[in-house]
N, C-alpha and C positions, 0 to 999 in steps of 0.2 A: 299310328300304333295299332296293333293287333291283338287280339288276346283268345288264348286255346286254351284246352283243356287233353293233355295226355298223361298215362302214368300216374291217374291220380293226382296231377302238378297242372296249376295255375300257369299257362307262360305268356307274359310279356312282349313280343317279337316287333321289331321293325322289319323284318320280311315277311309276306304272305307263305301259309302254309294251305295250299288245297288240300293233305293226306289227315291233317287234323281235324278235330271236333272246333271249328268257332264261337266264341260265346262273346256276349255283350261288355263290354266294360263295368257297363255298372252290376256284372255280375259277379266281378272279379274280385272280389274283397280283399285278398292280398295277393301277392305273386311269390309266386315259388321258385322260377326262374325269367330271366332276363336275356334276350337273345338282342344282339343289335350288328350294327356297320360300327369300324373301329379299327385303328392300329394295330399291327401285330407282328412283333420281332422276326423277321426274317433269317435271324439268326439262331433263332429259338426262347429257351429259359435260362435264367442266369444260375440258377443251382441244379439243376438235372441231376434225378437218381439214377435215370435211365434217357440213354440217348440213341437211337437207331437212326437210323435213314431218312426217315422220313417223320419219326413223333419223337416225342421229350415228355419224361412227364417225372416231376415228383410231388408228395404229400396233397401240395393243395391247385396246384398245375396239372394243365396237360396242353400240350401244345403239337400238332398236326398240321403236316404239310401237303395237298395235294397238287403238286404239279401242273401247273395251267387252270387251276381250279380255285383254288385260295390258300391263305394262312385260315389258320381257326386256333382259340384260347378258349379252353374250358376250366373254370374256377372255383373251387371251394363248392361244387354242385349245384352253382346257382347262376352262373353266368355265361355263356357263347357269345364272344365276339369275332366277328367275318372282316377278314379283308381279303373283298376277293380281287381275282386275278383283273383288269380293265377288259368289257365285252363279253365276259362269261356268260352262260345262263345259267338262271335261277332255279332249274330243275337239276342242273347238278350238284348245285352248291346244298339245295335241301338234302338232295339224296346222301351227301357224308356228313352232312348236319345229322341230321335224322337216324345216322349210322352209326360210326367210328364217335362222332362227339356225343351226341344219346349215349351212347355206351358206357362212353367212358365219364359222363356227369352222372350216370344212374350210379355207377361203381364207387363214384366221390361222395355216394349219397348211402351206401353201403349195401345196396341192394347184388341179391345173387342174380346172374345172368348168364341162361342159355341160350347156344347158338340155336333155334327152334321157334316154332310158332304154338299156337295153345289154342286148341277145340275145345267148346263145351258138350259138355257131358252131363247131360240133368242137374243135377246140383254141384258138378265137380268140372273138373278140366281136366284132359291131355296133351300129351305134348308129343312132336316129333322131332325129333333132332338128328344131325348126322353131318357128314362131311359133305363140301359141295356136290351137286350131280348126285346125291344120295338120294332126291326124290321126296325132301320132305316139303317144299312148297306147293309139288302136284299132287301128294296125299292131301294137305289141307284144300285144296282146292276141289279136291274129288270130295271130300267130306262138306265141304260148303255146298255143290252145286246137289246134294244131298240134301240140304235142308239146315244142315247143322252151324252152330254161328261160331266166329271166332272171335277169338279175344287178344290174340299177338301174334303177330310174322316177321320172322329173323330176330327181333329179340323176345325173349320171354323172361321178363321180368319176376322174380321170386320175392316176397318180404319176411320177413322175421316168422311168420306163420304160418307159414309153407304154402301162400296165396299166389297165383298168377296176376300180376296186374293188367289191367286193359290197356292197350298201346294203342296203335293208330286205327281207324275204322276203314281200312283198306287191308289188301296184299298184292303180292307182286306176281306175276306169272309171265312166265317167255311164252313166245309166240306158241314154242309146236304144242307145250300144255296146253294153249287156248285151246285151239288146235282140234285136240284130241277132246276134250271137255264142251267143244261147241260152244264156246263164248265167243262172242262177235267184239273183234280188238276196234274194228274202224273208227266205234264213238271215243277210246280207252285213250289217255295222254300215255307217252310214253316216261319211261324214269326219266332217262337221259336222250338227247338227239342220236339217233344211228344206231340207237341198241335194242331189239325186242326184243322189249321185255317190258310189259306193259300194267300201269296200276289198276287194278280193280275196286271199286267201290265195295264194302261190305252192305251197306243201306240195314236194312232192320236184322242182318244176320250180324253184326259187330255185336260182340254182349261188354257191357259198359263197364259188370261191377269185375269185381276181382272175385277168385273162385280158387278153391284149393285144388292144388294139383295132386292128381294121384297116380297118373300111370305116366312114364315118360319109354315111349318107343325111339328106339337107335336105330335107324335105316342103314345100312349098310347094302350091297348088291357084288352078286359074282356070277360067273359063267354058267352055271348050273341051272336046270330048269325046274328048280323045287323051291322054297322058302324053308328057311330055316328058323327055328323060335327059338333061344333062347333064353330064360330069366337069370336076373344075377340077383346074389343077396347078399347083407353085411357089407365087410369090407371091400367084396367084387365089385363095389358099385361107385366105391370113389374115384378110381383110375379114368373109366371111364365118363363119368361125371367131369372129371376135370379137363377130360382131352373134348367133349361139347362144350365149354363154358365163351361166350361170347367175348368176344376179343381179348383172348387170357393173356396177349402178350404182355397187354397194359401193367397188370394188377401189381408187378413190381415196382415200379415207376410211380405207381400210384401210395404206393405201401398197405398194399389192400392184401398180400399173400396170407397173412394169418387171421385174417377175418372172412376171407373165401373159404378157407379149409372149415376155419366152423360153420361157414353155410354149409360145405357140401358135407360135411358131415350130418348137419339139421335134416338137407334133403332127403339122403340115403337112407334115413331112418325112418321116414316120413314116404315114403314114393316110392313105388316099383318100379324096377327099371327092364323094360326089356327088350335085347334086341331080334330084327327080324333082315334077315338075310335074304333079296328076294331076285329073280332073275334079272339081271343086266338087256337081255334080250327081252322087247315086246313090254316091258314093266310088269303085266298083269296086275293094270289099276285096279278092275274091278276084282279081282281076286283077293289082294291084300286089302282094301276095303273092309272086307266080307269075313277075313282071319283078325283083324281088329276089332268088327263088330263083333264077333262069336267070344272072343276073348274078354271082350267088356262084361258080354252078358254071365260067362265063367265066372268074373270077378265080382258080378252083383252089382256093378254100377250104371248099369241100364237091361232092360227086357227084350226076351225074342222079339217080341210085340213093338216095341218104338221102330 
């Protein structure tokens, strides 16, 4: 048996996790969640609020199927159980562990969740968010190799206090962002066999505690060779807020729809939200960089000087 520490949560596992924080047993005073090997209906859940294709999920269920991958059961936000497919690997089986089922136990657990990762920022956090190919993995990546530490990638965990929680002391980056950023992938495991896209280590740039978030950037990208800045305010900010929210298909199935809406309404009031429209051609890393940083220092939550 294994025991982590992410999200603020104690967990349990009968599988190895390299992307997590390891801790001793006898450090584990109780557990918060319980990940093991286990049976798992292949037919799904016996009352389903919501049934698609491929997941099921209602109240205190969620059940996920991937294809040559496994079954997976997530419970009352305390428990994963894996039955995986015979000769799979363990790098893929983490990787929708750590995904789609994190997501959807964080959700049972009542916490709000963006698709986005979360920079520190002196005493506070940002966030980037956006639709895939949006570019917000190679922004935090540019801000990491900057100096700056993160504290979540792909999910960004919100609590009742409009705090970012700490996720995994890693992020992910495809090849051409190494690439471009000068990171040597050779020593790097890959997520999955045949796919680059390779895990990064954060080492002493992971920041552990949780930090209120204040600014949440929306990447979007088009033809044009300018950036465009955006802020939304009030009401303008739940629509979008809810079309970022990490795997929002779930939240009915879950009966999480009117407990989300008070998050993002909590958020919206709490957190700027702005987006930045930036050329599709060439990205201009360092340039959007450099219109974030200007913009922090606009808003007071960092100096020309850092």
């Amino acid at each position: 048996m294994y025991y982590f520490n992410a999200f603020k949560l104690t967990i349990q596992s009968e599988l190895f996790f390299p992307e997590l924080i390891e801790i001793p047993e006898n450090a584990a005073s109780h557990n918060d969640i319980m990940i093991k090997f286990g049976e798992v209906n292949p037919l799904g859940l016996l009352n389903a609020k919501s049934t698609k294709l491929f997941y099921q999920a209602h109240e205190h269920q969620f059940w996920l199927h991937v294809p040559e991958i496994a079954y997976f059961l997530v419970e009352e936000g305390k428990q994963i159980t894996i039955a995986p497919v015979p000769g799979v690997d363990e790098d893929s089986i983490r990787l929708f562990l750590l995904g789609s089922c994190m997501g959807a136990l964080l959700m049972q657990r009542n916490l709000f969740l963006l698709h986005a990762n979360a920079v520190k920022i002196g005493d506070n956090c940002i966030s980037f968010a956006g639709q895939s190919g949006a570019g917000k993995s190679t922004l935090a990546a540019a801000f990491w190799k900057r100096g700056y530490s993160i504290l979540a990638d792909d999910i960004c965990a919100v609590n009742t206090e409009g705090d970012v929680i700490s996720s995994f002391p890693q992020m992910k980056v495809w090849a051409d962002t190494a690439k471009q950023l000068s990171i040597d992938t050779d020593p790097l495991r890959k997520i999955r066999p045949n796919i680059e896209k390779f895990a990064v280590a954060l080492g002493d740039q992971f920041h552990h505690q949780a930090l209120p978030l204040k600014v949440i950037y929306l990447l979007k990208n088009h033809t044009k060779d300018e950036f465009i800045v955006k802020s939304y305010s009030g009401m303008q900010k739940l629509q979008p807020l809810k079309n970022n929210t990490y795997r929002q298909q779930y939240l009915e199935g879950l009966g999480k729809n009117k407990s989300n809406l008070t998050n993002l309404g909590r958020i919206a009031s709490q957190t700027a939200l702005v987006s930045i429209t930036r050329p599709s051609a060439g990205f201009k890393l360092d340039e959007l960089v450099e219109l974030i940083e200007h913009d922090l220092v606009e808003r007071g939550l960092t100096s020309a000087s850092e």
